[in-house]
mmCIF file of the N, C-alpha and C atoms, coordinates in Angstrom:
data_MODEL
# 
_entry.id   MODEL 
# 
loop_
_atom_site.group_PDB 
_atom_site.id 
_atom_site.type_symbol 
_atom_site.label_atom_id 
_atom_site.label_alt_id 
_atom_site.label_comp_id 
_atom_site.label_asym_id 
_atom_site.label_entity_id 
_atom_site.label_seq_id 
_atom_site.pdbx_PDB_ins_code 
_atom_site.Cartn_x 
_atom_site.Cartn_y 
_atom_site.Cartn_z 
_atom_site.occupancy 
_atom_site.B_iso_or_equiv 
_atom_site.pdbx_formal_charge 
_atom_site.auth_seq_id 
_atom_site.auth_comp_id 
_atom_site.auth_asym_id 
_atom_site.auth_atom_id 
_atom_site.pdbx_PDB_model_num 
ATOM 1   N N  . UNK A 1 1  ? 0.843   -1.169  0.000   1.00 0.00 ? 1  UNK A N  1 
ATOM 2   C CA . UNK A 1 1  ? 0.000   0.000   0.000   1.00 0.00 ? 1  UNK A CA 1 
ATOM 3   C C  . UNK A 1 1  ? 0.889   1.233   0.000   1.00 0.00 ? 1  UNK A C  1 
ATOM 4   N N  . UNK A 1 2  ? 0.603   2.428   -0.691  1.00 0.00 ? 2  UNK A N  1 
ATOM 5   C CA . UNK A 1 2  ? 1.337   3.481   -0.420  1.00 0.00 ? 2  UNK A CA 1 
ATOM 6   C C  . UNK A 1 2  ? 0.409   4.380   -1.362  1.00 0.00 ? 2  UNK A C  1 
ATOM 7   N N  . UNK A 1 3  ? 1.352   5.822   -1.325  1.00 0.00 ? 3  UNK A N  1 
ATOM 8   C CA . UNK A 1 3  ? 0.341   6.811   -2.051  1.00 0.00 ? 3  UNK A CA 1 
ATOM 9   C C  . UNK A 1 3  ? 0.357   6.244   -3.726  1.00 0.00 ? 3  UNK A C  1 
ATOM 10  N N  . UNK A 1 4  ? -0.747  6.811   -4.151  1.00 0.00 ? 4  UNK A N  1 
ATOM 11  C CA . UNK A 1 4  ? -0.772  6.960   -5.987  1.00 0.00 ? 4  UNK A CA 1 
ATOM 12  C C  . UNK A 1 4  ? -1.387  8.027   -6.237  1.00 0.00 ? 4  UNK A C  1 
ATOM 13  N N  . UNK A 1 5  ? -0.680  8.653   -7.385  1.00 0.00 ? 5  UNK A N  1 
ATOM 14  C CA . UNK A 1 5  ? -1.559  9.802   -7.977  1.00 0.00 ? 5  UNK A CA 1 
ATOM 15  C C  . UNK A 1 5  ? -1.368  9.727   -9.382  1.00 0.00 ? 5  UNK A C  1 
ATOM 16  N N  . UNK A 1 6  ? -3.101  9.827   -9.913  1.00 0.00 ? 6  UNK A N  1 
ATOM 17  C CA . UNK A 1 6  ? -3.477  9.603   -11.394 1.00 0.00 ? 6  UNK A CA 1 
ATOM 18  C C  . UNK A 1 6  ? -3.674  10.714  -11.992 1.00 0.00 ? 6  UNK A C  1 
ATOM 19  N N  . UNK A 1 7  ? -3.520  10.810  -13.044 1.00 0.00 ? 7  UNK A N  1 
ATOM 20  C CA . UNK A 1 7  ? -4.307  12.075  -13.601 1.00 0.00 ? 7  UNK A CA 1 
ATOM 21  C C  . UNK A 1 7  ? -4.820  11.767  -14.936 1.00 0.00 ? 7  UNK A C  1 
ATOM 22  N N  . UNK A 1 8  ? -6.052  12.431  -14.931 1.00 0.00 ? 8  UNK A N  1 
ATOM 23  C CA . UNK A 1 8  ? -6.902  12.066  -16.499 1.00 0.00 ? 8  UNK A CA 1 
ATOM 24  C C  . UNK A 1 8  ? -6.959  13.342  -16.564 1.00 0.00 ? 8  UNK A C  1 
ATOM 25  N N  . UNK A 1 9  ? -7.000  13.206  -18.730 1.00 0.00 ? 9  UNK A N  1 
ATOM 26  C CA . UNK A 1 9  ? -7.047  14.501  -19.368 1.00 0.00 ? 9  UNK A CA 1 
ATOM 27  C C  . UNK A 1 9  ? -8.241  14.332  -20.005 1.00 0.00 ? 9  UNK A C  1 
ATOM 28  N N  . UNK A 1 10 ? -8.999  14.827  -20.122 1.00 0.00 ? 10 UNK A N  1 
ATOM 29  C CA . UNK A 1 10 ? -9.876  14.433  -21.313 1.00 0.00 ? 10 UNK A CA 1 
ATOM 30  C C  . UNK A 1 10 ? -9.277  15.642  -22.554 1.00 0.00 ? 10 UNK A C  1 
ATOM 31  N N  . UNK A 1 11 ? -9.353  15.415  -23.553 1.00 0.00 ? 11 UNK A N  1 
ATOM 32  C CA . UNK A 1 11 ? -9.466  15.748  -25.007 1.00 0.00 ? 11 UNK A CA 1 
ATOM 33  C C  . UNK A 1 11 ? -10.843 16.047  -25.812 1.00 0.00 ? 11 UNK A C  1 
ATOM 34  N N  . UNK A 1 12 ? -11.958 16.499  -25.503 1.00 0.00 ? 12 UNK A N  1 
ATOM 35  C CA . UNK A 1 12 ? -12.933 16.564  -26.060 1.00 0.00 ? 12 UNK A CA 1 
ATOM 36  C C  . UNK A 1 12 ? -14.332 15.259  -25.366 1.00 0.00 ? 12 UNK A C  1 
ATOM 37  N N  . UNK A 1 13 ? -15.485 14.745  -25.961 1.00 0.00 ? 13 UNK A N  1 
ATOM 38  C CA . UNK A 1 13 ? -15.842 13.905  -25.316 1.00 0.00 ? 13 UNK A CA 1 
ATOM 39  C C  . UNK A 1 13 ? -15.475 12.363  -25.256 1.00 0.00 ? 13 UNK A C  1 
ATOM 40  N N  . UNK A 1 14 ? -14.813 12.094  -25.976 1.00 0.00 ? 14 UNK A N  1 
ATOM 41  C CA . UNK A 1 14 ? -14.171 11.071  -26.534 1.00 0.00 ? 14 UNK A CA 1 
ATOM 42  C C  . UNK A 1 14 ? -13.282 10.597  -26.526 1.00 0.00 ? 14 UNK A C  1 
ATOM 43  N N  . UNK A 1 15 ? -11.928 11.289  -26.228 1.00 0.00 ? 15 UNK A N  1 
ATOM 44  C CA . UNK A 1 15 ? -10.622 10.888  -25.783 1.00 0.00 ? 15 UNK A CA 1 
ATOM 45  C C  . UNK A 1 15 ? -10.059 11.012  -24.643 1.00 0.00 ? 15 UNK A C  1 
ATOM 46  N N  . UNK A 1 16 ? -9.189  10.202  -23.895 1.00 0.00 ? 16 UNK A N  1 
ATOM 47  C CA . UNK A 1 16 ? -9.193  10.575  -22.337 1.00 0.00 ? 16 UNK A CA 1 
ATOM 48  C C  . UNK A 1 16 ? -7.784  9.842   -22.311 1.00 0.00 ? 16 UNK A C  1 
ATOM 49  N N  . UNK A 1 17 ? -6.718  10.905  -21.973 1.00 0.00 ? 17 UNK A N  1 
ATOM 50  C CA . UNK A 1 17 ? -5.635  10.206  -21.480 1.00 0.00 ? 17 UNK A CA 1 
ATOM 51  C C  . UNK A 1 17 ? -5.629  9.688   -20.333 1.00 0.00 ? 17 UNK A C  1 
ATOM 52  N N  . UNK A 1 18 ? -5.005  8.645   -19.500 1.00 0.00 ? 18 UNK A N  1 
ATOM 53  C CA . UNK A 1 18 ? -4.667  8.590   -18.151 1.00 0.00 ? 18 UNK A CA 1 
ATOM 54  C C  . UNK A 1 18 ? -3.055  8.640   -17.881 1.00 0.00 ? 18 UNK A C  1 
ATOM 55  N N  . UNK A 1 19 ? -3.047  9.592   -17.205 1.00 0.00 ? 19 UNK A N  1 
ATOM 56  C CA . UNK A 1 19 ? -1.398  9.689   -17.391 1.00 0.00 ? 19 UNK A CA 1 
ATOM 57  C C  . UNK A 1 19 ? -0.918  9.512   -15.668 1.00 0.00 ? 19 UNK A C  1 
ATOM 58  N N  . UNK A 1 20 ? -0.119  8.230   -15.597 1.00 0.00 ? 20 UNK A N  1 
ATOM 59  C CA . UNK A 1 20 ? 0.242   7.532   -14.199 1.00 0.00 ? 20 UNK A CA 1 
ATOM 60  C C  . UNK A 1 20 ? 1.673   7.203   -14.538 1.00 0.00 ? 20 UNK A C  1 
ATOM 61  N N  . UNK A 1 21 ? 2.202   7.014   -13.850 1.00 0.00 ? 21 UNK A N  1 
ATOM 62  C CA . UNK A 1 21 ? 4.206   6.504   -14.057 1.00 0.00 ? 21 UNK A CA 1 
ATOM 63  C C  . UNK A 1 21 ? 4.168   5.175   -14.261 1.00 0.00 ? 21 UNK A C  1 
ATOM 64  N N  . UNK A 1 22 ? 3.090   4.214   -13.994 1.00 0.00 ? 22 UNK A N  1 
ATOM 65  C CA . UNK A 1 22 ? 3.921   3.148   -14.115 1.00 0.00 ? 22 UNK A CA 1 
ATOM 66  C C  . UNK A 1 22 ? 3.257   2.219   -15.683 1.00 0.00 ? 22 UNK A C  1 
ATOM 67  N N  . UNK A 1 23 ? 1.815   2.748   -16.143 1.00 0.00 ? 23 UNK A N  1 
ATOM 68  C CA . UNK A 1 23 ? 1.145   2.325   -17.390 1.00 0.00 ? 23 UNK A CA 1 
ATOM 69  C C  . UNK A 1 23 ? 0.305   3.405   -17.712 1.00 0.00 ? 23 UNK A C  1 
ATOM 70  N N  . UNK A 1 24 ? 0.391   4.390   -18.254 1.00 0.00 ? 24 UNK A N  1 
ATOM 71  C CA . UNK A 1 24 ? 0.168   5.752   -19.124 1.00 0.00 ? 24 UNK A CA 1 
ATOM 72  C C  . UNK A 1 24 ? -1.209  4.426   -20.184 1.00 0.00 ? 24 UNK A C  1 
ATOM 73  N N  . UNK A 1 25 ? -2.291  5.561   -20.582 1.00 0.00 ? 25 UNK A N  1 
ATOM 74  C CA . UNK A 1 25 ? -3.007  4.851   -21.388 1.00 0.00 ? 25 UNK A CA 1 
ATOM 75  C C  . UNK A 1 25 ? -3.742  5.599   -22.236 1.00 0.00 ? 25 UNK A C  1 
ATOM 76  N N  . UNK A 1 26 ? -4.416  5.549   -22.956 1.00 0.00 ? 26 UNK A N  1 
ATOM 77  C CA . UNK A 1 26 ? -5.098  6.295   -24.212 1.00 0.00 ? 26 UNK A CA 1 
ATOM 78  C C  . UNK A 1 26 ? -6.790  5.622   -24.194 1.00 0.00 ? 26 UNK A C  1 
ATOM 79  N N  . UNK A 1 27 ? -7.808  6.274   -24.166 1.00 0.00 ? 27 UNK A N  1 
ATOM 80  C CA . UNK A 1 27 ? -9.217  5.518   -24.384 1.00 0.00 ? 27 UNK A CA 1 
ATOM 81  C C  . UNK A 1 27 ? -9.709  6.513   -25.489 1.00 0.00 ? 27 UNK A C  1 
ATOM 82  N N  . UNK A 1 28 ? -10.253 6.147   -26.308 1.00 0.00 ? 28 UNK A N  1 
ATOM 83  C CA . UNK A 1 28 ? -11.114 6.656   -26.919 1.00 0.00 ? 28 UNK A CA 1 
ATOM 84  C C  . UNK A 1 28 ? -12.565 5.673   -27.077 1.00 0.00 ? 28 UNK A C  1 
ATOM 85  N N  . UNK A 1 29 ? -13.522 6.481   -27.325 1.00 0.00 ? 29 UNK A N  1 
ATOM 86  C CA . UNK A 1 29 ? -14.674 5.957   -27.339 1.00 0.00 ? 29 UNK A CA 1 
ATOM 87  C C  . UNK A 1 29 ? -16.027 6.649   -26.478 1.00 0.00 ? 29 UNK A C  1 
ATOM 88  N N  . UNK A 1 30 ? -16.972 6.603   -26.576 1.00 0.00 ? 30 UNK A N  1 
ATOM 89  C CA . UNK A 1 30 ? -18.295 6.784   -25.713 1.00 0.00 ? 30 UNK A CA 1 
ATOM 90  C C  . UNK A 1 30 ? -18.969 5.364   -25.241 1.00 0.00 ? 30 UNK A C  1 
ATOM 91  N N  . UNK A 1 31 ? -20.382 5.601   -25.326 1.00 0.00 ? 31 UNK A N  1 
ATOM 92  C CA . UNK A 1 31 ? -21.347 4.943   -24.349 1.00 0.00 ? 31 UNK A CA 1 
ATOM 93  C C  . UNK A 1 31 ? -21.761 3.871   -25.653 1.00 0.00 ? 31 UNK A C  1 
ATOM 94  N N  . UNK A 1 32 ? -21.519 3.662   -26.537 1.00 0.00 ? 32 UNK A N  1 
ATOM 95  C CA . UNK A 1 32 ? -21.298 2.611   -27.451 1.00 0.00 ? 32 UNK A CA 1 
ATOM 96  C C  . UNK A 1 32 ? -20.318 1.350   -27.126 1.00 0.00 ? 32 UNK A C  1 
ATOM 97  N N  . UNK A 1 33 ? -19.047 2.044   -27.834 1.00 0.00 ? 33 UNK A N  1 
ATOM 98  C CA . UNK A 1 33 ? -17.873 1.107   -27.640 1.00 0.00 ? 33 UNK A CA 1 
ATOM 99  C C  . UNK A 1 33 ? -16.805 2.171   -27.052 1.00 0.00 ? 33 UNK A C  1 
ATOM 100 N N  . UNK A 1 34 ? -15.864 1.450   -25.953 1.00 0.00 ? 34 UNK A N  1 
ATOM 101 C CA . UNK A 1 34 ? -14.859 2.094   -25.840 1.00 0.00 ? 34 UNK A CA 1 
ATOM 102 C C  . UNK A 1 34 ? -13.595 1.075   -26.011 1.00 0.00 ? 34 UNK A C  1 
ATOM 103 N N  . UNK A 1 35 ? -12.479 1.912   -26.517 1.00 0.00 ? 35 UNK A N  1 
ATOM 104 C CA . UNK A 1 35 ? -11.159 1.718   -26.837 1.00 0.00 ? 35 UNK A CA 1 
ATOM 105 C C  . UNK A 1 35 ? -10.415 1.908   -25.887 1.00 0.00 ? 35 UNK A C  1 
ATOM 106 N N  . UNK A 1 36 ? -9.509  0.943   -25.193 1.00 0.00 ? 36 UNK A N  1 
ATOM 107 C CA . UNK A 1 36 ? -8.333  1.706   -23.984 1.00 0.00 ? 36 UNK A CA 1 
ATOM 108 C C  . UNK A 1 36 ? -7.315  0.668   -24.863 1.00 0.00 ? 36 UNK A C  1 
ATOM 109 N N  . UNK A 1 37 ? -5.872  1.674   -24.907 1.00 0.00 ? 37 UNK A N  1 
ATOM 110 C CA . UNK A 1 37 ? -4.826  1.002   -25.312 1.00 0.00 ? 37 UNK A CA 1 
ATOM 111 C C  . UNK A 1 37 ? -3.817  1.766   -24.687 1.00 0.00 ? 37 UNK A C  1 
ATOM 112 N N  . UNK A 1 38 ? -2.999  0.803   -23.936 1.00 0.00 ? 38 UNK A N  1 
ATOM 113 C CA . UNK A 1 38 ? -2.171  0.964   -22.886 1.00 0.00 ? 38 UNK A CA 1 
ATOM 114 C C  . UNK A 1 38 ? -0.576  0.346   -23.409 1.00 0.00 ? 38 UNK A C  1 
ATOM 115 N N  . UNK A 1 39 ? 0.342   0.398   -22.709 1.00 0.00 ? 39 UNK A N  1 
ATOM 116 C CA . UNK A 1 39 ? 2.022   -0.075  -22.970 1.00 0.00 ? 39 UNK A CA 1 
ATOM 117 C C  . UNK A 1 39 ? 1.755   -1.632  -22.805 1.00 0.00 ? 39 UNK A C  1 
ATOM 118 N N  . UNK A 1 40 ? 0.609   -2.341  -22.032 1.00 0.00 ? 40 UNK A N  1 
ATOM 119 C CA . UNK A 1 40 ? 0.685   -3.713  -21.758 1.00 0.00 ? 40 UNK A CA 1 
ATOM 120 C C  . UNK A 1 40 ? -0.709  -4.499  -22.536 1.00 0.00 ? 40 UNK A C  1 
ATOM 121 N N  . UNK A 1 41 ? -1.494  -3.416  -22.892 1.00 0.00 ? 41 UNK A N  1 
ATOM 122 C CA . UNK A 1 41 ? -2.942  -4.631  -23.435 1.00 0.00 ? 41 UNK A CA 1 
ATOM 123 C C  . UNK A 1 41 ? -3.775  -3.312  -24.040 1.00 0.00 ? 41 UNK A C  1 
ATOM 124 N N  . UNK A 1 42 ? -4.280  -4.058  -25.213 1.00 0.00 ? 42 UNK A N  1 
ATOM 125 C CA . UNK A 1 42 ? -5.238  -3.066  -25.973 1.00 0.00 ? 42 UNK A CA 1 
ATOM 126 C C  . UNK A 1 42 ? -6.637  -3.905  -25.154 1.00 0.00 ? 42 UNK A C  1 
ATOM 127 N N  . UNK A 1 43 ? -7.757  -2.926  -24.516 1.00 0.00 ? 43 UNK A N  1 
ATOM 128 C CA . UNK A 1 43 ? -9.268  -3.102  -24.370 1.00 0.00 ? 43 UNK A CA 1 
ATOM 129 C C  . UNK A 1 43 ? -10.435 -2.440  -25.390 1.00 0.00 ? 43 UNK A C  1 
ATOM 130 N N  . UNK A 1 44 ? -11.191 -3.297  -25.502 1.00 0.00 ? 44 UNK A N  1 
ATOM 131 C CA . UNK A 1 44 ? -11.974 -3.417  -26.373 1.00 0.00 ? 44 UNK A CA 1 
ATOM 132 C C  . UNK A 1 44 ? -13.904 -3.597  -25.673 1.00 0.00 ? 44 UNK A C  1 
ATOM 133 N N  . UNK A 1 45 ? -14.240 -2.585  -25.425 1.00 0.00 ? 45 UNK A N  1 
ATOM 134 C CA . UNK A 1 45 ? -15.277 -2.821  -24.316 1.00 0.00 ? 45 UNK A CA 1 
ATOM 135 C C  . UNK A 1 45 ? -16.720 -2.273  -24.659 1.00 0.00 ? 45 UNK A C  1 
ATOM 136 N N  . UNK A 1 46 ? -18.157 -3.030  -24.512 1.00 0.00 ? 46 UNK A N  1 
ATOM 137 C CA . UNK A 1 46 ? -19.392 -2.142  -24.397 1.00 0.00 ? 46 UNK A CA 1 
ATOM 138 C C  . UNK A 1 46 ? -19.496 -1.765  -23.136 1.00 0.00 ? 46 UNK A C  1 
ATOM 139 N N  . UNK A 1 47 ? -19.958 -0.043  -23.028 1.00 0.00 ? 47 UNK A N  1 
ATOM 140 C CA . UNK A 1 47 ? -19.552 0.125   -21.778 1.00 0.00 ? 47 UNK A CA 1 
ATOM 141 C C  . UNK A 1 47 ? -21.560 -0.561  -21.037 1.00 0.00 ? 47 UNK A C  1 
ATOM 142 N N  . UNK A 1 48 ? -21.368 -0.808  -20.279 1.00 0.00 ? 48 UNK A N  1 
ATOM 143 C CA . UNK A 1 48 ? -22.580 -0.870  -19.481 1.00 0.00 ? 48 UNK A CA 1 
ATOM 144 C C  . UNK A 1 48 ? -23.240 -2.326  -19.578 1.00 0.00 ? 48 UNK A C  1 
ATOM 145 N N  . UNK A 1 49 ? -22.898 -3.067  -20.692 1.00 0.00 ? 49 UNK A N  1 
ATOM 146 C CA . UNK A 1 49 ? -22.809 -4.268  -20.966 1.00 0.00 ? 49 UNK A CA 1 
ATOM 147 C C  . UNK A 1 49 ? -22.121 -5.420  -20.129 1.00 0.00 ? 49 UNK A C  1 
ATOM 148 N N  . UNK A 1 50 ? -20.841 -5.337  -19.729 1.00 0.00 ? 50 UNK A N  1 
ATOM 149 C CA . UNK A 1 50 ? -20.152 -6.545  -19.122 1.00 0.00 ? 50 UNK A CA 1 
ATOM 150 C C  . UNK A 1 50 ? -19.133 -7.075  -19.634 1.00 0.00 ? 50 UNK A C  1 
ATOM 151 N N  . UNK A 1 51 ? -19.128 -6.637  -21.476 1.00 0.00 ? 51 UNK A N  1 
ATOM 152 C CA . UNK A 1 51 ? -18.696 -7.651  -22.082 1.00 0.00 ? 51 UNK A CA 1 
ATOM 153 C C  . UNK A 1 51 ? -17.365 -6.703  -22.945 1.00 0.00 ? 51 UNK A C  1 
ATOM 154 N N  . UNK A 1 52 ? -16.453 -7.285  -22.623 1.00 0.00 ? 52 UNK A N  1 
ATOM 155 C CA . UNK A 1 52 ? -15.222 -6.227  -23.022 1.00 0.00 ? 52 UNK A CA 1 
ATOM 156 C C  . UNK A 1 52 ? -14.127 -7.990  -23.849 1.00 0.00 ? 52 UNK A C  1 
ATOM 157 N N  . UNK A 1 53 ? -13.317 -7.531  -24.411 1.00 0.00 ? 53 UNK A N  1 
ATOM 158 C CA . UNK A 1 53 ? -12.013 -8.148  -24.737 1.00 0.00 ? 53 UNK A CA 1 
ATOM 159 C C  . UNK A 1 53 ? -10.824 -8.013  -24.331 1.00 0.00 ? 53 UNK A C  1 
ATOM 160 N N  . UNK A 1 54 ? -9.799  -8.132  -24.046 1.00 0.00 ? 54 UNK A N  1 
ATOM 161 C CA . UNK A 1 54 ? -8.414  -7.738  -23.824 1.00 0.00 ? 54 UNK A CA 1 
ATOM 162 C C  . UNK A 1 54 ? -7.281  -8.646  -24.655 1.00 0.00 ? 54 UNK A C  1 
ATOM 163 N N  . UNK A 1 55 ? -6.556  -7.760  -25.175 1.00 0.00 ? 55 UNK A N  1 
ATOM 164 C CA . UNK A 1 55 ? -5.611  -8.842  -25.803 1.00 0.00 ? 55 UNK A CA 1 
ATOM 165 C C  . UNK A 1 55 ? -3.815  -8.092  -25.270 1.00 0.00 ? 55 UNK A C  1 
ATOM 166 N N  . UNK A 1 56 ? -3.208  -8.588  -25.123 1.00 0.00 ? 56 UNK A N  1 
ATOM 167 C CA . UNK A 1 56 ? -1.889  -8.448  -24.823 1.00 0.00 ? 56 UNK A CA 1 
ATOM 168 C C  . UNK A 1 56 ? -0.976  -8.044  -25.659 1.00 0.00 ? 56 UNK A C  1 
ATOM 169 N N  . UNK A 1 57 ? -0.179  -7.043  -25.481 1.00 0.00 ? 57 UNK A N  1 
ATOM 170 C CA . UNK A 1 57 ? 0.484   -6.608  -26.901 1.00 0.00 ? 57 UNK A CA 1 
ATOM 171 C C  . UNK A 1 57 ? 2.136   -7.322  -26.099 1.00 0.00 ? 57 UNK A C  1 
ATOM 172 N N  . UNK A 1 58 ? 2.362   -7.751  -25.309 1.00 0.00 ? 58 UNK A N  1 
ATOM 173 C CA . UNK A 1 58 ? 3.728   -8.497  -25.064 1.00 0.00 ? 58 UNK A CA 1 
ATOM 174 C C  . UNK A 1 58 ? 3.728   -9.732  -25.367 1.00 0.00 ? 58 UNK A C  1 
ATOM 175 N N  . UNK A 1 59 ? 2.907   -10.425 -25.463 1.00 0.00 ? 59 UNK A N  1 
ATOM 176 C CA . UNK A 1 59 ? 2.462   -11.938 -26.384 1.00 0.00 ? 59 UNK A CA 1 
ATOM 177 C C  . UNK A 1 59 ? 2.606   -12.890 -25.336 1.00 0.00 ? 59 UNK A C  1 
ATOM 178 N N  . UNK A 1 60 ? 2.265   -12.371 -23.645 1.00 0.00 ? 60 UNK A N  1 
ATOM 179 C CA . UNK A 1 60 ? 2.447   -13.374 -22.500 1.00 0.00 ? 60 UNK A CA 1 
ATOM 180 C C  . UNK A 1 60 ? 0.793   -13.716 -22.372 1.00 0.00 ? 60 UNK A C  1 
ATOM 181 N N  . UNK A 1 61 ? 0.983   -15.216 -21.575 1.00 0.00 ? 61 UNK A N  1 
ATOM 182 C CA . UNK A 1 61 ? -0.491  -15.246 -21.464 1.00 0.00 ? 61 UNK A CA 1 
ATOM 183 C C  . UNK A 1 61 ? -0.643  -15.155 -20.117 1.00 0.00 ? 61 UNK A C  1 
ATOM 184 N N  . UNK A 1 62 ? -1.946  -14.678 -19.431 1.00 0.00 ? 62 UNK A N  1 
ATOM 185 C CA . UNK A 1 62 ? -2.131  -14.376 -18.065 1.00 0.00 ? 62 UNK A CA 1 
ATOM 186 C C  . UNK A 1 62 ? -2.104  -15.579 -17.438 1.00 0.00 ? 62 UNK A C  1 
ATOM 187 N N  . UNK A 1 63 ? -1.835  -15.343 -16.004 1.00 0.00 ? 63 UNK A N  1 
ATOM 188 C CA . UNK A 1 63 ? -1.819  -16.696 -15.180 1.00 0.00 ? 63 UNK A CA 1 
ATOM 189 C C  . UNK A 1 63 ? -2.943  -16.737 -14.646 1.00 0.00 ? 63 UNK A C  1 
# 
């Protein structure tokens, strides 16, 4: 446990950086589909739905 501090930018309604030190990330998208693509996994998500994807851009598989 210790401190964290995040910060989100938004860009208009649609784009939203999250900018953190240890995985920085990019979303684009609304209340349709949203996009998050990060240094470790692109997401692929309906928001309000449940039902999202994730795929790994380092080619490890989760444990």
């Amino acid at each position: 446990m210790g401190l964290h501090i995040r910060k989100d930018i938004k860009l208009g309604k649609l784009v939203k950086i999250n900018a953190n030190k240890k995985n920085p990330s990019l979303t684009i998208g609304g209340k349709k589909l949203k996009l998050t693509v990060s240094s470790k996994k692109v997401t692929a998500s309906l928001p309000g739905t449940g039902i999202s994807y994730d795929a790994r851009l380092d080619g490890k598989k989760k444990k």
